[in-house]
Each structure stands twice: as C-alpha cells, then as structure tokens.
C-alpha positions in Angstrom: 0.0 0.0 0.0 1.2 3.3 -1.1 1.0 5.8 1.2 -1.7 7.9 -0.4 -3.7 4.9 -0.1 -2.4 4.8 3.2 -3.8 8.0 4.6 -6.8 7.4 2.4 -8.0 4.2 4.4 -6.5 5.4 7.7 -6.8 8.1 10.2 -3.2 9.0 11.4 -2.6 9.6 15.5 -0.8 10.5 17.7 2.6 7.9 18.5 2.5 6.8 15.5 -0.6 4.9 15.8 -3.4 4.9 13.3 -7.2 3.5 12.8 -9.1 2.3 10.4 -11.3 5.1 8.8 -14.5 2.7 8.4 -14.1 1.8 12.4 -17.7 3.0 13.6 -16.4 4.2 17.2 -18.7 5.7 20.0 -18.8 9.5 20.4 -16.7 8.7 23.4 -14.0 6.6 21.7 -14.5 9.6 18.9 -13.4 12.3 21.0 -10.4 10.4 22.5 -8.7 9.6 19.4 -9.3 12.8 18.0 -7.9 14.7 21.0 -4.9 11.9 21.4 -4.3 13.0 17.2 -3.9 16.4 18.4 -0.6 18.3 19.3 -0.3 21.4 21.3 -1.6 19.9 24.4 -5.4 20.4 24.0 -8.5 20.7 26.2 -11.8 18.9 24.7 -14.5 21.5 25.3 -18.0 22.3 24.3 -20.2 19.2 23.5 -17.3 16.9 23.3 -16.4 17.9 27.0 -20.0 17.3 27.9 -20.3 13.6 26.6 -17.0 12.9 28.2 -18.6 14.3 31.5 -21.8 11.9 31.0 -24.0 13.4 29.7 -26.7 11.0 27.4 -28.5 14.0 25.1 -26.3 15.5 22.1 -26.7 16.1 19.0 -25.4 13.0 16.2 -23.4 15.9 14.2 -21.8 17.3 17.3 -18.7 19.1 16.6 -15.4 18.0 18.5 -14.3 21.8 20.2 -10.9 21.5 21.4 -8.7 24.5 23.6 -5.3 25.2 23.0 -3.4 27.7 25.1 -2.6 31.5 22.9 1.5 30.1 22.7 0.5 26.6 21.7 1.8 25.7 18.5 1.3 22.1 16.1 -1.2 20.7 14.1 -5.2 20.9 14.8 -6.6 17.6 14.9 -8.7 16.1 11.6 -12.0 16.5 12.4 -11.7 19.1 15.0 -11.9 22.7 15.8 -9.7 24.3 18.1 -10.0 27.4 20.2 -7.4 29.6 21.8 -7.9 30.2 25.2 -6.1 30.9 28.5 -7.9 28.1 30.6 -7.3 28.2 34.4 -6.2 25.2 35.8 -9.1 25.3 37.8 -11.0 24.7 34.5 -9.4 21.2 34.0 -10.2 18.1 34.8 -8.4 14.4 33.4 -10.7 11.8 32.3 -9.4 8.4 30.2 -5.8 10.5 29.6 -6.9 13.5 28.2 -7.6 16.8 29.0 -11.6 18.2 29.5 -13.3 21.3 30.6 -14.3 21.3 33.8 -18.1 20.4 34.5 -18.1 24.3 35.6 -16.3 25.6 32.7 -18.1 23.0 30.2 -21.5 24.1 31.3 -20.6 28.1 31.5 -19.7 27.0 27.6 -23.0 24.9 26.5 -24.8 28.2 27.9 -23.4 30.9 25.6 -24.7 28.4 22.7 -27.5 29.9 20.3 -30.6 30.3 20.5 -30.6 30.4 24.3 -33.4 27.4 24.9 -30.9 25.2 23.5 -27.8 25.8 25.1 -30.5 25.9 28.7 -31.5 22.4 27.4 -27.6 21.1 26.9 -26.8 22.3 30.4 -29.8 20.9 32.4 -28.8 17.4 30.9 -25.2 17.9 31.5 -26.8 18.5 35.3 -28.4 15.3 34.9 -24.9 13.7 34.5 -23.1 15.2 36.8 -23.7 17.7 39.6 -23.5 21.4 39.2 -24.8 24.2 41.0 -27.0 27.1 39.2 -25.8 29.4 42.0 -22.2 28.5 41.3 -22.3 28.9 37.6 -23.9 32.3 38.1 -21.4 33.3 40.0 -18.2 32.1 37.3 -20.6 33.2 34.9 -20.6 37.0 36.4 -16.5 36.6 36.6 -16.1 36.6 33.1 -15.3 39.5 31.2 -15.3 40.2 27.3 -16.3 36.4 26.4 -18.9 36.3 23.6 -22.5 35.7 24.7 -21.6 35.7 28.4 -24.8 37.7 29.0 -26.6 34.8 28.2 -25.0 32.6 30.0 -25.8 34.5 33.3 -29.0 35.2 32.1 -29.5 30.9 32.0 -27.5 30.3 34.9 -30.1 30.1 37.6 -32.7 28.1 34.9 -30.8 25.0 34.9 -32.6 22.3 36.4 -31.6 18.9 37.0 -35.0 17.3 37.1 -35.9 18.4 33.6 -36.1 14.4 31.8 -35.5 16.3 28.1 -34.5 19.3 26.8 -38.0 19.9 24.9 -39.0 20.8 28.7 -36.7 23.2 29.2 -37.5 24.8 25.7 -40.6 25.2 27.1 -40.1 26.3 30.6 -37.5 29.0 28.6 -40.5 30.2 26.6 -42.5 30.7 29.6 -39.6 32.4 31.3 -39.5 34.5 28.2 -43.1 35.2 28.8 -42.8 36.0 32.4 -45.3 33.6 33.0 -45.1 32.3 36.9 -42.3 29.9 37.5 -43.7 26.4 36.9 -43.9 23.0 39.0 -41.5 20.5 37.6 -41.9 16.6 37.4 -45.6 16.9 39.1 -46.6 13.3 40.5 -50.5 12.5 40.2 -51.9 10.2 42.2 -55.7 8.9 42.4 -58.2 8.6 44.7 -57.1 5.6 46.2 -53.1 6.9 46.2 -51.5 5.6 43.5 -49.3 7.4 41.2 -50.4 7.1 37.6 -49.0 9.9 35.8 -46.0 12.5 36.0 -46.5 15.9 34.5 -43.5 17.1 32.7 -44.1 20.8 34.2 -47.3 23.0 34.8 -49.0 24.2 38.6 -49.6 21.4 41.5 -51.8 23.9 43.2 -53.8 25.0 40.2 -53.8 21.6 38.6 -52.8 23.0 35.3 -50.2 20.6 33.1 -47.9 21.2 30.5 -46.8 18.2 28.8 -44.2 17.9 25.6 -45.1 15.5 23.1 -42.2 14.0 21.3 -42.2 12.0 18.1 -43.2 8.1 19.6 -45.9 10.1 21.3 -49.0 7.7 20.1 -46.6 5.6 18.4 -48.6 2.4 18.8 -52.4 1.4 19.3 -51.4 0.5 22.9 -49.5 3.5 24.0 -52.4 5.3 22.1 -55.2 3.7 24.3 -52.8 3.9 27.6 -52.7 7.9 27.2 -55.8 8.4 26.6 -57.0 6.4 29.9 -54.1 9.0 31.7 -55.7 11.8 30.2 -59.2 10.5 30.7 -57.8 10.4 34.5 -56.4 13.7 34.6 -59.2 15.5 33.3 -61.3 13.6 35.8 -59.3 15.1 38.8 -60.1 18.8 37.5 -56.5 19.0 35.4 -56.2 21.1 32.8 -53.3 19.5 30.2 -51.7 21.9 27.5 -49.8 19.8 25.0 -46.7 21.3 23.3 -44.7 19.3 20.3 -42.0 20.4 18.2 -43.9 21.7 15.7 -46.0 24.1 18.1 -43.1 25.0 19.5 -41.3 26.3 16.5 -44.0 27.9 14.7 -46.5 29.1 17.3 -44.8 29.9 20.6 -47.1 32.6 20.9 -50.2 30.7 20.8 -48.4 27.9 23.7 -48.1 31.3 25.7 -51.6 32.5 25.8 -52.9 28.9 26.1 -50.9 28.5 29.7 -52.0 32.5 30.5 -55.6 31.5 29.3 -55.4 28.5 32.4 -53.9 30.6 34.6 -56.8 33.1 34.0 -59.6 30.5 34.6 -57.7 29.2 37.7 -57.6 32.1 39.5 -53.5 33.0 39.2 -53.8 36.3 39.0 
C-alpha cells in the first residue's frame, strides 16, 4: 500500500498509531482519538467535553471543540476545531488520559450556545450527569469578562434544572420564562383517589392543577400507548387537570399561541 492509499484508508494519531477510517467508534472513543491526534496539548470542550462528562443527550453531528493555550503551536486535529484560550487550571479536569473542561467551565460554555433554549436544554442534561450548581455557575458566569455571549449565559445560569427528563421541557419552561409567566412546577406526580401514582407531568402548577406536557415524536406511536394515554388523560381531566400539549412543531412555529394557552389556564384558575 502506497502511502496515499495509506492516509486514504486510515486516520493518522498521535505515536504513531493509526485506525481504520471505516471503524464506527462511539462519540466517546470519537473524541479520545481525536484529542490523542492532536498536538499542542489540547482541552476537549464544548459538547465533546459534555459527553466525556456523562451526559446522554447530544446532537449525532456534534462538533469535536478543542482548547489550545494562545502560545500553543502544532497541528489541529482532523476532524476538529480548536480554540485559543487561557484556561485556568481550575477549568481542567483528566478523564481516560486526556484533557476536559471542567463540568463548571463545560456548562458556562453549552450556555453561551445559540438560540438560548438550547444551550439551557444542553446544560440541564449535562446536570443530569453530573452535579452542578445554578448558583455557582452564576457566579463564574458573572467573573467573566469580554467572552462572547456571556450575558446569556448569566442570564441561563439560575434556569438549569436537573430534574428536567428532556430538553424539549426546558425549551418550554424557557418560553414561559420568556413570557414571564409564573415559575412552573416540575416533574408533578398525580396520584388517584385511592393513592397511586399514575401519571408524572413534565411541568405545569400542582396547586392550580394545570399541566404542561411535551409531546415528542413516539408520542402515540402504537395502538397500545395510544389507548394507555388516553386512559391518563381520561384520569387527569377527571381530577379537575387542565393538560396543555406542546410538540415540536407548536413549538417552533406558534410559541405565541403555547403562551396565551398556559396565561388562558392561569386566567380560569384564579392565578392572577
């Protein structure tokens, strides 16, 4: 094998070493090799960081973010983008050999992401996985100075919640944030008459019995789940619960209308 063909079937690394560029390799394994391939010393940061963290919701096309101090010199990575910044040591953490961001630093990152109800839904998984403080992250969030979109990170800061199951709740609870709409419930248990806990409300108002539920795609996926929610929201509505359903597509093209529908409750329950 020539060595065209050479670097045309495999990935070069660092050592010496190389791999197979059909390998199929988790994100995990991904980010390793890449930041192993890498001179200069780097930091894995951004999304990459997160999943090395723990974190179990990213995006399939996440991009591999990797720091290099300002008087780093070598080679970026293939596949990689690399940043230039002065990282504390603070900031650092090893896990499997390499270098990551800090689950501070990694989540003060994930929040300057755009839009903003993204990067609020990265973070509250990432707090899922691993524990961080709101309070604390507001606080390195305020100590930053002349970072790009730093305001929305300490705007963010204090939404992070660990309990959120998906980050299609936290897009919503953003929107009603956005909205000003009273600071919801989260993970509401409902139990019936005789005590038993048949459903969990994804977010909404205990007191007011007013529900906000996120519909994802295998929402009604088959006959069974079908007839099952309909028997919950049979239940619900039985117990004097009003349910506003959100999906993606509501979401995106009629935020407004998801707005005046929870006000509208709110109205009718007396909120205000």
């Amino acid at each position: 094998m020539t060595p065209p063909e050479f670097s045309k079937a495999f990935r070069h690394l660092r050592n010496g070493n190389s791999i197979d560029r059909s390998a199929i390799l988790s994100a995990r394994e991904w980010i390793i090799n890449t930041a192993r391939s890498a001179q200069g010393d780097p930091v894995v940061c951004g999304t990459a960081a997160s999943i090395m963290l723990g974190t179990e919701w990213y995006d399939d096309d996440f991009t591999i973010e990797l720091i290099r101090q300002p008087t780093c010199s070598g080679r970026p990575a293939e596949g990689s983008v690399t940043r230039r910044v002065d990282l504390d040591a603070a900031d650092i953490v090893m896990i499997d050999g390499i270098k990551v961001t800090s689950p501070l630093r990694t989540a003060f990152d994930l929040l300057r992401i755009k839009p903003a109800w993204r990067a609020l839904g990265y973070v509250s998984m990432l707090a899922r996985a691993v524990e961080i403080d709101p309070k604390e992250l507001l606080r390195y969030a305020q100590r930053q100075r002349h970072v790009r979109h730093v305001v929305q990170a300490r705007e963010l800061a204090l939404l992070v919640d660990k309990r959120a199951e998906s980050p299609p709740e936290c897009w919503v609870a953003h929107l009603m944030f956005k909205a000003e709409l009273p600071t919801p419930d989260v993970q509401i248990k409902v139990a019936d008459e005789s005590g038993w806990v048949f459903a969990k409300i994804d977010l909404g108002y205990e007191a007011l019995r007013i529900g906000i539920e996120y519909d994802g795609e295998d929402f009604h996926s088959t006959p069974e789940q079908q007839a099952h929610d309909e028997e919950r929201q049979a239940k619900l509505e039985e117990l004097g619960w009003i349910i506003i359903r959100v999906d993606k597509k509501r979401l995106r093209e009629d935020p407004f209308g998801v707005v005046v529908e929870i006000n509208t409750a709110l109205r009718a329950r007396g909120a205000y």
